[in-house]
Structure formats: structure tokens, C-alpha cells
C-alpha positions in Angstrom: -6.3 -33.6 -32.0 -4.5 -30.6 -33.5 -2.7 -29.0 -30.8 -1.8 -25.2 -32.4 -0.2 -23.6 -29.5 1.6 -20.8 -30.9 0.4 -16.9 -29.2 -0.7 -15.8 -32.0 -3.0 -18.6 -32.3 -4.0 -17.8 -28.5 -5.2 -14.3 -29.3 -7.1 -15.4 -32.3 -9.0 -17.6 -30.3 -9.5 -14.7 -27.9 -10.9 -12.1 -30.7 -13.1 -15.1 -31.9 -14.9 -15.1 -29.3 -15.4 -18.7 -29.4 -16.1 -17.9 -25.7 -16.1 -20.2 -22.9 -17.8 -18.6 -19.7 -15.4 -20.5 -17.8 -12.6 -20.1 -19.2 -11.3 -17.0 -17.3 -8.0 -17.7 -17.3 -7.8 -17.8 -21.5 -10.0 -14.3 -21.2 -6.7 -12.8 -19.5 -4.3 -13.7 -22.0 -5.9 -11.0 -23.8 -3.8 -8.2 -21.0 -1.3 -10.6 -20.9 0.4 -10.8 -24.4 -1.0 -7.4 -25.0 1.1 -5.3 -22.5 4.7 -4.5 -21.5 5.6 -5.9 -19.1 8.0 -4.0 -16.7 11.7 -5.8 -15.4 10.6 -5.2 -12.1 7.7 -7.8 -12.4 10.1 -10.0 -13.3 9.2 -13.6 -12.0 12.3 -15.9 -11.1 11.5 -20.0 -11.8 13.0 -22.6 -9.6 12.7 -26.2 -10.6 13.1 -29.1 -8.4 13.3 -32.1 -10.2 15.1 -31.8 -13.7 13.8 -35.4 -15.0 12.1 -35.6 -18.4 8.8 -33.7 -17.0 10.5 -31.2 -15.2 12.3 -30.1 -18.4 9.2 -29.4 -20.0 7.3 -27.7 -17.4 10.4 -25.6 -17.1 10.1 -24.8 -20.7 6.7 -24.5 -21.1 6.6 -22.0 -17.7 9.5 -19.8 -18.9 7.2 -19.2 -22.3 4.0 -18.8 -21.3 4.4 -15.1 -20.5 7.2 -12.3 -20.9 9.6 -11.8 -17.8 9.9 -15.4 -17.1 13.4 -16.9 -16.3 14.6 -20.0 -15.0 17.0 -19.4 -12.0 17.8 -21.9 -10.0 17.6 -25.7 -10.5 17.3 -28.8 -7.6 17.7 -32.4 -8.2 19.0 -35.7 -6.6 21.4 -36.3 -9.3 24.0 -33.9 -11.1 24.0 -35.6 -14.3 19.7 -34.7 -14.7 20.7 -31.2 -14.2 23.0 -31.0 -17.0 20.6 -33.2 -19.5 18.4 -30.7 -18.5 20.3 -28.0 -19.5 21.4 -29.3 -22.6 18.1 -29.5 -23.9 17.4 -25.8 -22.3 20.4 -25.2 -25.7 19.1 -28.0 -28.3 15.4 -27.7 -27.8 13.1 -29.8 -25.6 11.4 -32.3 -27.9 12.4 -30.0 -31.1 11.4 -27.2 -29.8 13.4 -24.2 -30.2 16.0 -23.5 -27.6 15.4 -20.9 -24.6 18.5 -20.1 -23.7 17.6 -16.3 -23.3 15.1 -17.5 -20.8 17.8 -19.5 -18.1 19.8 -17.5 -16.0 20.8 -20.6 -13.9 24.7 -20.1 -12.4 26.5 -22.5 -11.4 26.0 -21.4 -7.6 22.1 -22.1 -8.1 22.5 -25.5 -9.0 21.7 -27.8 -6.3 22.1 -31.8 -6.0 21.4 -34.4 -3.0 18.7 -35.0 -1.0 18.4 -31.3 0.9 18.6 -29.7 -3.2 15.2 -28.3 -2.6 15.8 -26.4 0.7 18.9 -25.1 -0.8 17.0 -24.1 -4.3 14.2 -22.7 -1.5 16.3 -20.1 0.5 17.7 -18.2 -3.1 15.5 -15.3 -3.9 12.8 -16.8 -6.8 9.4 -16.5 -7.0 8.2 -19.9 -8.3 8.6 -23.1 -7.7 8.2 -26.2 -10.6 7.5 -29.7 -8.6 8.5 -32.3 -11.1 9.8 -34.6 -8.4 9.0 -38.6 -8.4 5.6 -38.4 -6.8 6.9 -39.8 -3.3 8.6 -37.0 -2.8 6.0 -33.8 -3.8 4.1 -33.5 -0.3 7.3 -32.8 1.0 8.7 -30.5 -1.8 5.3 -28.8 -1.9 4.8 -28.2 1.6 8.5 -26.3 1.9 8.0 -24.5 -0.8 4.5 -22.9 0.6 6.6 -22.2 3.7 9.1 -20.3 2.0 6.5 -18.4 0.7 7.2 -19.9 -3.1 3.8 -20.3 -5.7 3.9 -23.7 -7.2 3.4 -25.5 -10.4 3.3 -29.1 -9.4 2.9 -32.4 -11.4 0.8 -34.7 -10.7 -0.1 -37.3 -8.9 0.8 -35.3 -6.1 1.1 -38.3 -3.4 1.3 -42.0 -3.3 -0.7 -42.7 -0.1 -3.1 -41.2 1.8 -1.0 -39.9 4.6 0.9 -37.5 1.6 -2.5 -36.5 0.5 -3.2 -35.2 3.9 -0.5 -33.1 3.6 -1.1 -31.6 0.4 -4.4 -31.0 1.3 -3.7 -29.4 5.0 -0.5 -27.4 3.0 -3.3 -26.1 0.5 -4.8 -24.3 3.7 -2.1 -22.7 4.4 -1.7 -21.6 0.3 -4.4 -20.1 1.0 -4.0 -18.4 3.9 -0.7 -17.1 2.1 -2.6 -16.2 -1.3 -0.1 -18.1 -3.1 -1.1 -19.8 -6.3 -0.9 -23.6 -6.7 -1.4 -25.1 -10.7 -1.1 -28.8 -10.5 -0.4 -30.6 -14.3 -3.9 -31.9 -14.5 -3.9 -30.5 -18.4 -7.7 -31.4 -19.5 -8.9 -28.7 -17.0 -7.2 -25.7 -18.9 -8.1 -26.9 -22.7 -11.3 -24.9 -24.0 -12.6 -27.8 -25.6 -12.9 -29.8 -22.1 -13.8 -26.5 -20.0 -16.9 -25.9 -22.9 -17.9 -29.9 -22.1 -18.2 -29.8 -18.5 -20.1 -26.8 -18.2 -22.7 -28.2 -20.7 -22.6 -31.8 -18.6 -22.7 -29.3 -15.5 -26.1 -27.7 -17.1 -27.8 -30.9 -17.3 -27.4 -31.1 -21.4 -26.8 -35.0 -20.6 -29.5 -35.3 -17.7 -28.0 -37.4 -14.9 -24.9 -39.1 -14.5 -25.8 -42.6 -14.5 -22.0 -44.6 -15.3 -18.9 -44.2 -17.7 -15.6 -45.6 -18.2 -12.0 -44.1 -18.1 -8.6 -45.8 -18.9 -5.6 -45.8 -19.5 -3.9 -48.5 -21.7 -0.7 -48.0 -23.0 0.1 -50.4 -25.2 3.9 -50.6 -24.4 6.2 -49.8 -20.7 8.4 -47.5 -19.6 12.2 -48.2 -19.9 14.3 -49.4 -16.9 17.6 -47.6 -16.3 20.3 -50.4 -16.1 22.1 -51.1 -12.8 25.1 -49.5 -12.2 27.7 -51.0 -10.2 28.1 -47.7 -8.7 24.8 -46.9 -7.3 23.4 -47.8 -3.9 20.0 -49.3 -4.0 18.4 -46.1 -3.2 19.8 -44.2 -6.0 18.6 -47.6 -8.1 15.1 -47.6 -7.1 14.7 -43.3 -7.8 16.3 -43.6 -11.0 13.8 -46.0 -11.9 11.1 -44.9 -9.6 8.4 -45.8 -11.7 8.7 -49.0 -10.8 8.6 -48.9 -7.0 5.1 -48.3 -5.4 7.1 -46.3 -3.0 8.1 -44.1 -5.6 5.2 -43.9 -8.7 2.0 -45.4 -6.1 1.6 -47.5 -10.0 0.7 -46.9 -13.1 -2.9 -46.7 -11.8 -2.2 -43.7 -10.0 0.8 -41.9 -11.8 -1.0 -42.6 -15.7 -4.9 -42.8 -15.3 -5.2 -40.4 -12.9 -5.7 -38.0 -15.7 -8.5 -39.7 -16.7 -9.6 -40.4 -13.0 -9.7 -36.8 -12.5 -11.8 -36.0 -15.6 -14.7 -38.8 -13.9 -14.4 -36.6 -10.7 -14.7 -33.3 -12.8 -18.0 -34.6 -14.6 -18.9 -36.0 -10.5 -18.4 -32.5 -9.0 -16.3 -34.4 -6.5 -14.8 -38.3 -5.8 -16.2 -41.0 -5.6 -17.7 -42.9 -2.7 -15.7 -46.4 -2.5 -13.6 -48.4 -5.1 -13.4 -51.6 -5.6 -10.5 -53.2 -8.1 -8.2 -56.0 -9.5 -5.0 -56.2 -11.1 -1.6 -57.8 -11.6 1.6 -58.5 -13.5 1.3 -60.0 -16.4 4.4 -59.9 -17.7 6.9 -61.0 -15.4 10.5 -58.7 -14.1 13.3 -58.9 -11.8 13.2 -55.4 -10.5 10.4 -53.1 -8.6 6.9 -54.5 -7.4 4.5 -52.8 -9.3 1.8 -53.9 -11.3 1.1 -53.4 -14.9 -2.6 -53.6 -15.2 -5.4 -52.2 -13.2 -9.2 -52.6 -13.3 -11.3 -50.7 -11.2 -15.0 -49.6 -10.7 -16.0 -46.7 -9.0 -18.9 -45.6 -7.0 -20.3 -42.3 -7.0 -22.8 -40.6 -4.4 -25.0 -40.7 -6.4 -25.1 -44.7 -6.9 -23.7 -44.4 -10.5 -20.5 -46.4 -11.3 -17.5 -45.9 -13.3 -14.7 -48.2 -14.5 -11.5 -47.0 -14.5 -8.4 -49.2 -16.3 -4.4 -49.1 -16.8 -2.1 -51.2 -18.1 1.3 -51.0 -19.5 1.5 -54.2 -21.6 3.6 -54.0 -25.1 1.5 -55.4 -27.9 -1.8 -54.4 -26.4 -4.3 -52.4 -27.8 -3.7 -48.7 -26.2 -6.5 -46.6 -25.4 -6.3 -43.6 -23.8 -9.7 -41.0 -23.1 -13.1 -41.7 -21.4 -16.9 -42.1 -21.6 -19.2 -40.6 -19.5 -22.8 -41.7 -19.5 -25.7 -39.8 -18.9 -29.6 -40.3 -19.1 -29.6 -37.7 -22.3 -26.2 -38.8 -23.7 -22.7 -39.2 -23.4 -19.6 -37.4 -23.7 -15.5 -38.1 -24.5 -15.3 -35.2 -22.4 -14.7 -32.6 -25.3 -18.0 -33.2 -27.3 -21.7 -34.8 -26.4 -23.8 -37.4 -28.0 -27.6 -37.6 -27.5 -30.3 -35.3 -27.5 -28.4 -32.1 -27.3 -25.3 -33.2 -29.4 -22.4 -31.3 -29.9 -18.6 -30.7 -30.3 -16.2 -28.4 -29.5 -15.3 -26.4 -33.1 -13.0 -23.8 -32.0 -8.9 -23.8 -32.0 -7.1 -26.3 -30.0 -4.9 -25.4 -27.3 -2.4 -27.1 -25.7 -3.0 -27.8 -22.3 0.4 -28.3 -21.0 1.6 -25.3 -22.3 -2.2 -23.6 -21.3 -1.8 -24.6 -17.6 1.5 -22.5 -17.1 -0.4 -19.2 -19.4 -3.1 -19.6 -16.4 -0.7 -20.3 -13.6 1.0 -17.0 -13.9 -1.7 -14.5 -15.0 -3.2 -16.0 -11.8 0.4 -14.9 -9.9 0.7 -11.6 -12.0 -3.2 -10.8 -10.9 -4.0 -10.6 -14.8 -6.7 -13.8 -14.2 -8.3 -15.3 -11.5 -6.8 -16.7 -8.2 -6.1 -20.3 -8.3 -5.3 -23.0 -5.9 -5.7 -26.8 -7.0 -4.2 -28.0 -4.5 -7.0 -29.6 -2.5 -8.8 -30.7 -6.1 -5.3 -32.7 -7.1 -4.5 -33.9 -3.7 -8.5 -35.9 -3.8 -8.0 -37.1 -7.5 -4.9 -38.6 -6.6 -6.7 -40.4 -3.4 -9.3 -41.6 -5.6 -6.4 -42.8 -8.1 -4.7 -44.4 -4.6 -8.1 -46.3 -3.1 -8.1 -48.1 -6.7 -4.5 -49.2 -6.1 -5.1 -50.4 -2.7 -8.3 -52.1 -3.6 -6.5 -54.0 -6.5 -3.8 -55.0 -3.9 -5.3 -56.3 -1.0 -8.8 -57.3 -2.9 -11.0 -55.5 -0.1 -13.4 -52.7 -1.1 -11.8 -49.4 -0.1 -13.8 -46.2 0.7 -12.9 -42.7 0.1 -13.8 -40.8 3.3 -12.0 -43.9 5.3 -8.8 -43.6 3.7 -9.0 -39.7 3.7 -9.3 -39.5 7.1 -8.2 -43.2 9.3 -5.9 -44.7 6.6 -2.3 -44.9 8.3 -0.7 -46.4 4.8 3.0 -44.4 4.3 5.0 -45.5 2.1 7.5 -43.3 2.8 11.4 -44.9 2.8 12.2 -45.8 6.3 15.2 -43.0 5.6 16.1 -40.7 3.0 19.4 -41.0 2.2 21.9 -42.7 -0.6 22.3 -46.1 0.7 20.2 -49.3 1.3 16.6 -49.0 1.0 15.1 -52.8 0.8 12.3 -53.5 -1.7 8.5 -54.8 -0.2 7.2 -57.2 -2.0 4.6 -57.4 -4.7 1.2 -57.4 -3.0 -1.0 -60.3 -3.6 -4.5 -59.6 -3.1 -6.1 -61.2 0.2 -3.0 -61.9 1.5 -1.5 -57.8 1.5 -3.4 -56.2 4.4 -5.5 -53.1 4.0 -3.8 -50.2 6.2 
């Protein structure tokens, strides 16, 4: 798909009119690139977590409105700071450079495992969560104490015990009227927005089934050993690989798609019920690298939900959803009342962040996505523990009596010993 995202294409798809009713957010960019914006409205960007994400959200938050700056920056490791920076000067991805947008001293540069509190007590006005997943209940629930809004990334938990705490933190958002975005793209992309409401209208009757995956086709890198690094500092430089760290491809990949199934649902699902494995064989982590999963939804309709990350296999990467009048990718519908979306593509990465801070400037509607995020990631994490212990997991149970915390038993540069690969009837469900 053509993804256009310059701001001049944003306000010609605003005088278009190609109107979505629910697309409020998109509405406001029409104040929002249209007005001066006074230095005292100023926001100030904090990002925790300078990784290969966390670059880009900061760069795509800094630019999605005027008085933006990035001005302070958290992570475990020094060396991610300064990547980070250098592509803040050569241009994230080829884009161009936004060096007139980072106004990050030296001072507001924090490292170790206490970076965020530090990054936390200075004076900005926004927080960007592009931690590994492990660590973002934590992360996020600081920075809603401090008073901070927050961009996270999803998943935002690997277990159910850290989606309670996103989703009891989300209260307290709330309660604060502070703005929570999480990276779940698809939901700020006309296209998809347009979709949903039709599904929601009844255009494709009821929701009878579908299927959502994520196959790759290929696998993410492993950073060598070092002879200097402690285990710890091993397993979160190659987090992805540790349940601990990632909750699996299932959860950190798919759960885009996941959450699209949920969107179409108006909510989770019931109970899940999976298998999965390792096909190809390492000596490091104890993840798996393919998932299959169905789904049940209240309404007795099921849904199938894959990942895998196997090189040489055929990647597919979207979703079906099936009703009794037709089906949809999720930006066009097939069946009796067929149509697709015809109007300019936007970019929902760089969309989110446009929405995130009219919603923090006032200029759109208030939003909190907290609670949304934090259930699509449990539906993403009763897969995985399905696939692993081969029982049939359901959504309310591990929502509200799972005890399963992965959590490190300390956090801290040192030893931190691996668990071992679940094998399914043997790995007990918790």
C-alpha cells in the first residue's frame, strides 16, 4: 500500500472530505497544521528506550506537530543512546535529519537500570515507551505517576500479572487526564477506521470466523556474545529471544493482527486454544518460532491466529474476517455490500503520534488506550501459554487468577539464568 505521509498530503485528505465519522483525530489536524503555535505550548519528549523502535517513535513524535522537541533520553546501555543520536543527524531510515527538533544535553542522558526515574524527575511533558516489552508496565506506570502522557509500544506486557498493571495504571490515566497512545498503528489509518465502522454497521451481518497471522518468512538477528557482558546484559540485548523479555513472536509480532480480530469482536476473545514450536533449532533464548492458535469469541465464532519466524517460508502478513454477508482484509469488504477504501493513504505510525498530541494539545479528542492495548496483549499472551503447556486457556481466568510473572528474579547487570523451553504437557499452566 502507498503510504504518502507528507502534511500536505494530510490536509488534502482533510479538504476532500473523504470523511470518516470516526476518524476525529484526522478532523483536528485541520487546527493543527493550520495555526501558530505559541513557544509556551511547547511540549518536551522524553524517550526511554533508544532501540531501533524508539528511534522512530522519537522521530515520528517530534514531527507530527510544531513545538515538539526531544529532551531527554533513557536507556540501559550508553552505546543505544548515541546510535540513536546519530541517526537523530543522518536520518532515521533515510529520512531527513531532525536535528532542529533534539535539544537533548548531555546532562539529560540517562543509562542503567534506574534511567527512567532519572529521565522522569527532569521537567518534560511526554514520555516515548520503547522499552523491551518486560519492562513497559513498569516504565508506564512511573511515568503516569510523575504525571508524564505516554506513547507506548506495544505489546505492552508479557504475562498477565503486567497486564494488570497496565490496566489498573490506565485508571489512574484517567483519573489524571493524561493521554495514553499505544503503537497499535491499524487503528489510526482511515482506510481501517472506514472498515470497522461498516463491519460495526452490520455491512457483513454477523461475525461468524476469520483468520489472522503473522508469518515472516525470515528471523530477527542475534547480537553476538561479548566476553564483556554479564548474562543479563546478553539476554536484553537480545531480548527478543527470551520469553522473559519479548513473551514470543506470538505476542510481540501478531499481536497487531490479534488486535485487529478484537477490533472487528468489540472486545477479546473467550478462551484460546494453541500449538507451536521450534523448528529450527539454536543455542541461545527459549522461544519458539511458530505459533498456531484458534480463538473463541462470545459469540461462538472462531478465529485462527498464526506466527512464525522461519527463513525460506512463505510470509504473510494481514487477516480475514468472515461474516454471514462477507468478508473483510480489514481495509475493504467483499460480499453483498462490497467495497474499498479509495481515499489517500496515511501512515499509521507517523498518524498515531498526529492523534497522540492533538489529543494532549486539546485540538482532538481525549484518548486513553491503555486498557484496549493491555487486553490485546492478554489475548496475544493466553495463545502463548496455550501453545506451551497444551491446555486450553481462558481470557477472564488469566485476567483475573493467573499468577504467571515472568519477571527476572532481580534487576540488575549480573547473572540472570535462562528457563527452559516449554514443552507442551509437561510446562504447567500458572
Amino acid at each position: 500500500m502507498n503510504q504518502n505521509t507528507s502534511n500536505t498530503t494530510r490536509r488534502d485528505f482533510i479538504k476532500t472530505g473523504a470523511a470518516v465519522s470516526t476518524l476525529a483525530a484526522l478532523g483536528a489536524q485541520t487546527q493543527l497544521f493550520g495555526s501558530d503555535v505559541g513557544a509556551s505550548d511547547k511540549l518536551k519528549v522524553g524517550l526511554i528506550g533508544c532501540g531501533g523502535r524508539g528511534t522512530g517513535a522519537a522521530v515520528q513524535c517530534v514531527r507530527a506537530a510544531p513545538n515538539v522537541e526531544l529532551y531527554a533520553m533513557a536507556d540501559f546501555f550508553g552505546d543505544k543512546i548515541q546510535n540513536a543520536r546519530k541517526q537523530f543527524v543522518d536520518g532515521w531510515r533515510g529520512s531527513a535529519p531532525i536535528t532542529d527538533k533534539v535539544n537533548v544535553s548531555k546532562e539529560r542522558e540517562f543509562t542503567g537500570f534506574d534511567a527512567y526515574k532519572k529521565l522522569l524527575a527532569t521537567d518534560i511533558d511526554v514520555v516515548v515507551i520503547a522499552t523491551q516489552p518486560a519492562f513497559r508496565p513498569i516504565h508506564f506506570e512511573a511515568a503516569i505517576k510523575a504525571g508524564k502522557h505516554v506513547f507506548m509500544e506495544k505489546p505492552v506486557a508479557v504475562d498477565p500479572v503486567g497486564v494488570r498493571k497496565v490496566i489498573a495504571v490506565s485508571e489512574l490515566a484517567k483519573q489524571k487526564s493524561l493521554t495514553v497512545v499505544a503503537g497499535t498503528q491499524r487503528r489510526h489509518m482511515p482506510s481501517y477506521l472506514e472498515t470497522m465502522k461498516r463491519i460495526h454497521d452490520g455491512e457483513m451481518g454477523e461475525l461468524r470466523g476469520g483468520d489472522c497471522y503473522w508469518n515472516w518468512g525470515q528471523k530477527i538477528g542475534q547480537n553476538a556474545q561479548n566476553p564483556s557482558w554479564s548474562e543479563m546484559e546478553f539476554q536484553i540485548r537480545n531480548w527478543y529471544f527470551h520469553c522473559w523479555g519479548s513473551g514470543d513472536c506470538l505476542v510481540e509480532q501478531a499481536i497487531h493482527q490479534i488486535d485487529v480480530m478484537n477490533w472487528a469482536y468489540g472486545g477479546p476473545p473467550v478462551s484460546a486454544l494453541g500449538m507451536g514450536g521450534l523448528e529450527i533449532e539454536h543455542n541461545f533464548g527459549n522461544i519458539y518460532d511458530h505459533f498456531a492458535i484458534i480463538y473463541e469469541y462470545p459469540n461462538g465464532a472462531r478465529v485462527s491466529a498464526m506466527a512464525s519466524q522461519i527463513p525460506g517460508s512463505t510470509s504473510r502478513i494481514g487477516q480475514n474476517i468472515v461474516g454471514a454477508k462477507g468478508s473483510s482484509d480489514g481495509e475493504s469488504i467483499s460480499g453483498k455490500k462490497s467495497w474499498k477504501y479509495d481515499g489517500v493513504a496515511i501512515d499509521g505510525q507517523e498518524q498515531e503520534h498526529v492523534d497522540f498530541i492533538d489529543s494532549i494539545r486539546g485540538s482532538g479528542p481525549y484518548l486513553n488506550h491503555a486498557k484496549r492495548i493491555a487486553k490485546s496483549t492478554l489475548t496475544a499472551i493466553i495463545g502463548r501459554m496455550s501453545a506451551y503447556t497444551g491446555r486450553q486457556v481462558r481470557f477472564d481466568w488469566a485476567l483475573n487468577k493467573s499468577e504467571l510473572d515472568l519477571t527476572p528474579a532481580k534487576w540488575e547487570i549480573g547473572d540472570n539464568p535462562i528457563a527452559a523451553r516449554p514443552v507442551p504437557g509437561q510446562e504447567k499452566l500458572v
